[in-house]
C-alpha positions as CSV (number, residue, x, y, z in Angstrom):
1,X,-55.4,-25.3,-39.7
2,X,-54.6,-25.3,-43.1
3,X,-53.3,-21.6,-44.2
4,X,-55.2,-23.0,-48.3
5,X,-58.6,-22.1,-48.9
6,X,-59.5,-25.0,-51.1
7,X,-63.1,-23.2,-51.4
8,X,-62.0,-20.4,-54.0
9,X,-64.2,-21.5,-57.0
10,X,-62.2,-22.8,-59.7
11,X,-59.9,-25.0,-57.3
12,X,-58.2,-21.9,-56.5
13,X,-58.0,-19.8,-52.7
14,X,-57.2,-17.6,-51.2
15,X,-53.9,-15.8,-49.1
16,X,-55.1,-15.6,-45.7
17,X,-53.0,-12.7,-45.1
18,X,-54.3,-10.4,-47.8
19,X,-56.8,-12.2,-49.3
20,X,-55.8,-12.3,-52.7
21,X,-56.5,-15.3,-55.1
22,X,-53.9,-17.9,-55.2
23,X,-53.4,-20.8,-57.7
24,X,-53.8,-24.3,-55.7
25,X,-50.2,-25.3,-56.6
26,X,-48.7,-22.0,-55.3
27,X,-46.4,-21.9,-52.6
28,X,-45.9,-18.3,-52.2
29,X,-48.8,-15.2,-52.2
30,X,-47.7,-13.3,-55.1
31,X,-49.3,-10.2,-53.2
32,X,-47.5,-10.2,-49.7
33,X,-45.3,-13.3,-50.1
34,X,-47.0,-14.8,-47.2
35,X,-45.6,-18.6,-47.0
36,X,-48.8,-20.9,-48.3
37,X,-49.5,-24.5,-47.5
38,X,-48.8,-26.5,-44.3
39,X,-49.4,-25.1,-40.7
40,X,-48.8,-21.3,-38.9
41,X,-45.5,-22.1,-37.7
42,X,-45.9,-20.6,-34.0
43,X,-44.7,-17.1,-33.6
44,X,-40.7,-17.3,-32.8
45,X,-39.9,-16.8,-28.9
46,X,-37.6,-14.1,-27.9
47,X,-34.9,-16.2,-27.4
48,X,-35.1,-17.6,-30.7
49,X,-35.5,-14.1,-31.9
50,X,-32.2,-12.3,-30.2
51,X,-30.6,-15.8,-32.1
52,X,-31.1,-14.9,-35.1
53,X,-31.0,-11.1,-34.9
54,X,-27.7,-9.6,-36.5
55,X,-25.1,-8.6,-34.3
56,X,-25.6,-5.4,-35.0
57,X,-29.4,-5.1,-34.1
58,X,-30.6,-3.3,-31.3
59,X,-31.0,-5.3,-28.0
60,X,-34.2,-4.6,-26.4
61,X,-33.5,-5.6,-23.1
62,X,-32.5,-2.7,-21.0
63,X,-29.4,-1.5,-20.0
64,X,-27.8,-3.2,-16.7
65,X,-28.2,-0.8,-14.2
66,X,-24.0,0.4,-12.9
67,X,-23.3,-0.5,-9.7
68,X,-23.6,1.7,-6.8
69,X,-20.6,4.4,-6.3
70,X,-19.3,3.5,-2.9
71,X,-19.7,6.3,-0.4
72,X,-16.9,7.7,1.3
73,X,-17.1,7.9,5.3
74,X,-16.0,11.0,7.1
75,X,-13.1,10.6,8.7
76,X,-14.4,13.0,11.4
77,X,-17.8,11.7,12.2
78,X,-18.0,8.3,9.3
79,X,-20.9,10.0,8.3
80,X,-21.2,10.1,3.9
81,X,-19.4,12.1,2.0
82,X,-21.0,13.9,-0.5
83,X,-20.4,14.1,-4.1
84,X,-18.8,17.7,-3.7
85,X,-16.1,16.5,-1.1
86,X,-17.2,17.7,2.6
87,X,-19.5,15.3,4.9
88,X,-23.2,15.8,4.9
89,X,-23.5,15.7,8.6
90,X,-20.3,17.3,10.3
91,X,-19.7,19.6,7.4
92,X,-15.5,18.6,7.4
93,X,-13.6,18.6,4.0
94,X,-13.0,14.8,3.4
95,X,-9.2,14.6,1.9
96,X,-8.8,12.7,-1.5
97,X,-9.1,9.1,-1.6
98,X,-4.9,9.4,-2.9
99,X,-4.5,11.3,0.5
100,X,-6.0,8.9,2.8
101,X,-6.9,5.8,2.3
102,X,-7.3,2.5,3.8
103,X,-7.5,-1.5,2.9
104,X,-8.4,-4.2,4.9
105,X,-8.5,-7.5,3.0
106,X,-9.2,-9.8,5.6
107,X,-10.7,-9.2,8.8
108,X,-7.1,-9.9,10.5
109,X,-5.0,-7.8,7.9
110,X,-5.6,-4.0,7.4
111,X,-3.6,-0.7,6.9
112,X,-3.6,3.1,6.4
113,X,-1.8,5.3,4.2
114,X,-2.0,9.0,5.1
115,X,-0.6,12.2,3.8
116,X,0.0,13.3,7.3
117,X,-0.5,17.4,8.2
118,X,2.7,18.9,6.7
119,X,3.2,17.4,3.2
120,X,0.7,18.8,0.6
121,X,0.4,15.4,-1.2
122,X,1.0,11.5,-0.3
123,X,3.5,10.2,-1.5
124,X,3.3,7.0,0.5
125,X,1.8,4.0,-1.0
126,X,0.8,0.2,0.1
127,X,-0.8,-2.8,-1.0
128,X,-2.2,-5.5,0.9
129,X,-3.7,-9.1,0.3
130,X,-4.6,-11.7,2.6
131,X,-6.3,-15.2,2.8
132,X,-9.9,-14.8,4.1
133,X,-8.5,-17.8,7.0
134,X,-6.6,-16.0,9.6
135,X,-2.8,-16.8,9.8
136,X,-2.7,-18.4,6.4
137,X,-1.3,-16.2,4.0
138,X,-0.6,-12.4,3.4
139,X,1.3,-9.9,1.7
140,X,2.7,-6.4,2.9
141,X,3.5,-4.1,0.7
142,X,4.7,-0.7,1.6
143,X,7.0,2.1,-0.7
144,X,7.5,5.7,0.2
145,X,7.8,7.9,-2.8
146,X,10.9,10.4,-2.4
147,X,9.1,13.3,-1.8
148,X,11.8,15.6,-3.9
149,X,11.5,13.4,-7.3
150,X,9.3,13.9,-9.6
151,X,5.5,12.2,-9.7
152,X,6.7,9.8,-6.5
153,X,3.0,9.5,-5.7
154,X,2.3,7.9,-8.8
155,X,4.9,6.2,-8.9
156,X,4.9,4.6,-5.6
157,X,1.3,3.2,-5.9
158,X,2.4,1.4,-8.9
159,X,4.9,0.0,-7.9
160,X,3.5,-1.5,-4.9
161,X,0.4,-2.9,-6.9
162,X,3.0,-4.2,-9.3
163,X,4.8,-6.2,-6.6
164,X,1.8,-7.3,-4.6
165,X,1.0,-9.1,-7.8
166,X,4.3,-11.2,-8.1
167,X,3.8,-11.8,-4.3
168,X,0.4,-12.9,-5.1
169,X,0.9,-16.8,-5.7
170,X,2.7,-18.8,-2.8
171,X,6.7,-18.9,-2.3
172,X,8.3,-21.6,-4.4
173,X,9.4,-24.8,-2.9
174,X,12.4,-25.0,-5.0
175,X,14.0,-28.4,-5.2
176,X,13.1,-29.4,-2.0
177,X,16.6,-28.5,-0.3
178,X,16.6,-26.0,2.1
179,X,19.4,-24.3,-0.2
180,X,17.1,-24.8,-2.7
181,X,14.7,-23.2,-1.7
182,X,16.4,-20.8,0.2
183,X,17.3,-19.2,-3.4
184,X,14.2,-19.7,-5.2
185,X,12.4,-17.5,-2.4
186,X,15.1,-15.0,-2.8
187,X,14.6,-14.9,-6.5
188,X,11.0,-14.2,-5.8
189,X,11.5,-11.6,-3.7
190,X,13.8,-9.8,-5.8
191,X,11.5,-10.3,-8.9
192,X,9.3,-8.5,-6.7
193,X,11.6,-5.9,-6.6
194,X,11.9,-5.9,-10.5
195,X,8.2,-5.2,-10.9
196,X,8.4,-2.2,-8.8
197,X,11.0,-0.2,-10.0
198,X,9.5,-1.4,-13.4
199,X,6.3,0.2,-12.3
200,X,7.9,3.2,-11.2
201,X,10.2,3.7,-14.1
202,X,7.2,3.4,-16.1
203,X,5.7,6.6,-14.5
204,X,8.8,8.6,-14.6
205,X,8.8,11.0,-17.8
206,X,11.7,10.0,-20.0
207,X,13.0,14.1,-20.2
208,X,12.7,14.4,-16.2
209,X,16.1,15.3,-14.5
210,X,14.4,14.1,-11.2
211,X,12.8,10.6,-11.9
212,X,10.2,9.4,-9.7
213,X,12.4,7.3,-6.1
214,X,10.6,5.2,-3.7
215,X,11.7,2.9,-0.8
216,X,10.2,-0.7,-0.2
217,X,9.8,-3.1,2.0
218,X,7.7,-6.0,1.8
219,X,6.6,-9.2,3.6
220,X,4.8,-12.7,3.4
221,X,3.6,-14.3,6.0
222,X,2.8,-18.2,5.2
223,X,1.6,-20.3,8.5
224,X,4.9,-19.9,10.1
225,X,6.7,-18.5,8.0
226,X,7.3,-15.4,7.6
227,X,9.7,-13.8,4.4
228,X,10.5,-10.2,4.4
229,X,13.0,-8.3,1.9
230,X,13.5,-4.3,1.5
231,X,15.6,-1.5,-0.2
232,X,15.6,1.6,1.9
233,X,14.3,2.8,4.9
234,X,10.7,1.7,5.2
235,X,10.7,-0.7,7.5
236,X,8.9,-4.3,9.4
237,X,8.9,-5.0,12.7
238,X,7.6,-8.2,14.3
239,X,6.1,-7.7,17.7
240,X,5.0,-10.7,19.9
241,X,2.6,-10.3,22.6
242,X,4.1,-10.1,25.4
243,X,8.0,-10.1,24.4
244,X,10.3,-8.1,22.9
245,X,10.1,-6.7,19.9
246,X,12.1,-6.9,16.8
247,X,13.0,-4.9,13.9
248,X,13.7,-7.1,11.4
249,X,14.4,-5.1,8.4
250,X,17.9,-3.3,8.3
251,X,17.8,0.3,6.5
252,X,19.5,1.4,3.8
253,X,20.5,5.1,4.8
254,X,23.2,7.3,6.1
255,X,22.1,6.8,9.7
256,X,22.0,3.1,10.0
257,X,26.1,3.7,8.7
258,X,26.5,5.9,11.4
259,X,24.8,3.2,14.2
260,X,27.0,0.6,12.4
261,X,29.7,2.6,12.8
262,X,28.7,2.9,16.4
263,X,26.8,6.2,17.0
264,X,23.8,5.5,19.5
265,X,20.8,4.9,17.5
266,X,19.1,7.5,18.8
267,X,21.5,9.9,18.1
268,X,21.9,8.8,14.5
269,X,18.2,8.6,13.9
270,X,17.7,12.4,15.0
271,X,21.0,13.6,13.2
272,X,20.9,15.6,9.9
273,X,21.2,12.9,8.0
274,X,18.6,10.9,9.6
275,X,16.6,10.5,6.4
276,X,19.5,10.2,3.7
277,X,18.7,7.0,1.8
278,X,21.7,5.1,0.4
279,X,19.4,2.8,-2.1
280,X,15.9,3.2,-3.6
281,X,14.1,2.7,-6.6
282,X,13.4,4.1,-9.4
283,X,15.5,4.9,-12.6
284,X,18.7,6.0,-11.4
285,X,18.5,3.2,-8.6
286,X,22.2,2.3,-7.6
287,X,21.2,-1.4,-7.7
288,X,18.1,-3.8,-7.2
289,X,19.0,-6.4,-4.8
290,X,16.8,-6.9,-1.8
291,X,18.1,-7.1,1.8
292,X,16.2,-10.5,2.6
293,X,15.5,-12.5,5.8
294,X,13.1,-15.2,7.0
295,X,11.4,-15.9,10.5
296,X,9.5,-18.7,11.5
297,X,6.9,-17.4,13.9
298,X,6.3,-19.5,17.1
299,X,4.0,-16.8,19.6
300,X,1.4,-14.7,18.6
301,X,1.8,-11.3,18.0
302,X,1.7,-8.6,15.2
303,X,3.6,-7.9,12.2
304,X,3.5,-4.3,11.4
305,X,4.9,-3.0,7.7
306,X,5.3,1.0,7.9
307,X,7.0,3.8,6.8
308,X,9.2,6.5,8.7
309,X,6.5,8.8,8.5
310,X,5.4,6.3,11.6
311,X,8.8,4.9,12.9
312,X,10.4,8.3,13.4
313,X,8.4,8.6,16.3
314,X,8.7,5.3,17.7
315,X,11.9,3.6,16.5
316,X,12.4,1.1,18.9
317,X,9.7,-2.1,18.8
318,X,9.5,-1.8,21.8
319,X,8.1,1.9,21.8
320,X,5.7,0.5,18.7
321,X,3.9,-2.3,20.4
322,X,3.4,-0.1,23.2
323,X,1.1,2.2,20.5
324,X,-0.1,-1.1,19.2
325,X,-1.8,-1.5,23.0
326,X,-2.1,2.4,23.4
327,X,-5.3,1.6,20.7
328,X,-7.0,-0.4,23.1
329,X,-8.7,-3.2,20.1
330,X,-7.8,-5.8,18.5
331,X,-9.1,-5.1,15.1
332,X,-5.9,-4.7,12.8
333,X,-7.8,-1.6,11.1
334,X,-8.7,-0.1,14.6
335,X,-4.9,-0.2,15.4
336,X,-4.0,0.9,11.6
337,X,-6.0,4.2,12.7
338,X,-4.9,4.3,15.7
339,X,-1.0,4.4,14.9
340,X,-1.6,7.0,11.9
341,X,-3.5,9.1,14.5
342,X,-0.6,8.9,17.0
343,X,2.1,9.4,14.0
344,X,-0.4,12.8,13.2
345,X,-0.5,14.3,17.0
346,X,3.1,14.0,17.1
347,X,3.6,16.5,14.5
348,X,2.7,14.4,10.8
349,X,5.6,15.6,9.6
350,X,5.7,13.1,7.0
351,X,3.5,10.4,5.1
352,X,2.3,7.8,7.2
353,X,1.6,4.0,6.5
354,X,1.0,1.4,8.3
355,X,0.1,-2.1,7.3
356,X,-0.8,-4.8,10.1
357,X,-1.9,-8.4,10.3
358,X,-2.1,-10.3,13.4
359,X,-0.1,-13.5,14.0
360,X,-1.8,-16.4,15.6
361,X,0.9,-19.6,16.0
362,X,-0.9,-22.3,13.5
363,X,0.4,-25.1,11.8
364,X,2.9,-24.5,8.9
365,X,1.0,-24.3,5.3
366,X,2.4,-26.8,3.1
367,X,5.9,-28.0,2.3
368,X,6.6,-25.2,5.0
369,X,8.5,-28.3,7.0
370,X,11.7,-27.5,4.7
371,X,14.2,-25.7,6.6
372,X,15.3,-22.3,5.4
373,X,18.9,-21.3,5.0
374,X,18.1,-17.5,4.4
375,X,19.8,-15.8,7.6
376,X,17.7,-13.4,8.9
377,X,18.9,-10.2,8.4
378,X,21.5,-10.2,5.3
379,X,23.6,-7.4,5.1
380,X,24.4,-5.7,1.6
381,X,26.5,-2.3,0.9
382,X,24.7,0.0,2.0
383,X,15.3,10.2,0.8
384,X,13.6,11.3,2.4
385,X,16.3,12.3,0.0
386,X,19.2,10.3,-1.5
387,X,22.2,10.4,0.2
């Protein structure tokens, strides 16, 4: 309808808003401004409304509700842990999520980092990713903060976030030589390296006297493939069902000296110097070259990424696998718990990780026909303290 009253005697009408009298030519109700002639424009919609509001106006939709805060299982029972730190049905003290924790990125890739019983803090740190397909891709990262350094538990989580993330897109092809390559992988994994002790130097407090130290070791597993670089003693084992067992990383310490020097292994690894590291991360690092090797995978089995907190009390692969079958599942984070638990009744006399994906033979990913030249174990001059 027409908002004009042409009925007003004297040709004139009336606003039908506030009813006052309105010349016939007037656009505008000089009372209330109401808009006169033509039709109601239809009341605006809410969209049309929030369009034209400023940005500054008040929404008047409400709030998104935050998402749920995860709750913390017992490691006693798994029942929740309650906001105040201790389990609501068994009562136990849950340790902080810094002092245990876990991640298990795909259901065949998992690991555990632990403070173990004597240490008051963890100074161990990890960080795992893995393709949701089994066998496809995956990245171990494990550093062991130098439990006499300053802030090493900061420090160590860092930089093992910081290097998961250069391990995070797939190793280079190069220029399609396997010398090539060979080098462009090794790049990677020593840029890998970089970010760390980057990471770590960045959480070191320029005045400190003691700057934060970790170890690291690392490894990517692509179809067959399997990369692997470290600096120090954390170490990564491959461990085939039903063969012997390898350690494929070579430590950087004063007991791996002695054993090259010829001292029994176990001798040197129980010694007084069993510990001593001879490189490490971290601002006063001697240097920042990876020890790097490459093996292409042809059984199934498990690769296992840990630190000495786990090793010392099973050195030899061989003594490792046997835990691996000790846990009875095949559920990488079953058998994560299972060798922190073993590390832990042996004494936990240091931080524990242990990082494990399990190796099924598939077909190589792409471009993962070129031949590698990296040998597998390359040997560089060679805590936890520093030696």
């Amino acid at each position: 309808m027409s908002e004009f009253d042409a009925t007003t005697p004297g040709g004139s009408g009336t606003c039908p808003t506030c009813g006052s009298a309105v010349p016939p030519e007037a656009r505008f109700c000089e009372g209330c401004g109401t808009a006169l002639g033509g039709d109601v424009p239809a009341a605006p919609t809410a969209a049309e409304v929030d369009a034209l509001a400023p940005i500054s106006a008040p929404t008047h939709r409400a709030p998104a509700a935050p998402p749920p805060t995860p709750v913390r299982a017992c490691l006693s029972c798994q029942g929740p842990v309650g906001p105040d730190g201790y389990c609501e049905v068994c009562g136990t003290k849950a340790p902080s999520e810094r002092d245990h924790f876990r991640e298990h990125p795909a259901s065949w890739v998992a690991g555990v980092c632990d403070r173990g019983i004597r240490h008051h803090r963890n100074e161990d740190a990890m960080a795992l990713l893995a393709s949701p397909a089994p066998g496809e891709r995956a990245v171990l990262v494990v550093l062991d903060g130098v439990s006499n350094t300053d802030d090493s538990h900061l420090a160590s989580l860092a930089g093992a976030r910081a290097a998961r993330e250069v391990l995070r897109t797939p190793l280079p092809r190069g220029m399609g030589t396997p010398g090539s390559r060979s080098a462009a992988i090794a790049k990677v994994m020593a840029d890998a390296v970089t970010a760390a002790n980057a990471a770590i130097v960045g959480h070191t407090a320029e005045a400190s006297t003691n700057p934060a130290s970790a170890t690291y070791c690392a490894a990517v597993l692509e179809g067959s493939t399997l990369v692997y670089g470290n600096i120090g003693d954390s170490r990564i084992y491959w461990l085939p069902d039903g063969g012997p067992g390898r350690q494929l990383s070579v430590d950087d310490s004063a007991a791996q000296a002695q054993i090259e020097g010829g001292m029994p292994r176990e001798e040197a690894e129980r010694g007084p110097q069993a510990h001593a590291i001879t490189r490490w991360l971290g601002r006063d690092a001697p240097d920042l070259v990876p020890r790097v090797g490459v093996l292409e995978v042809d059984a199934a089995g498990w690769l296992l990424v840990c630190s000495d907190g786990l090793w010392n009390y099973a050195s030899e692969p061989d003594a490792l696998a046997a835990q691996v079958v000790a846990v009875g599942s095949a559920d990488p984070a079953e058998i994560a718990l299972g060798l922190v638990a073993f590390a832990n009744a042996q004494g936990g006399q240091d931080n524990i990780t242990a990082a494990i994906a399990r190796v099924e033979p598939v077909a190589a990913v792409q471009n993962a026909e070129i031949p590698l030249d990296v040998p597998t174990a390359v040997s560089i001059d060679a805590g936890e303290s520093h030696g």
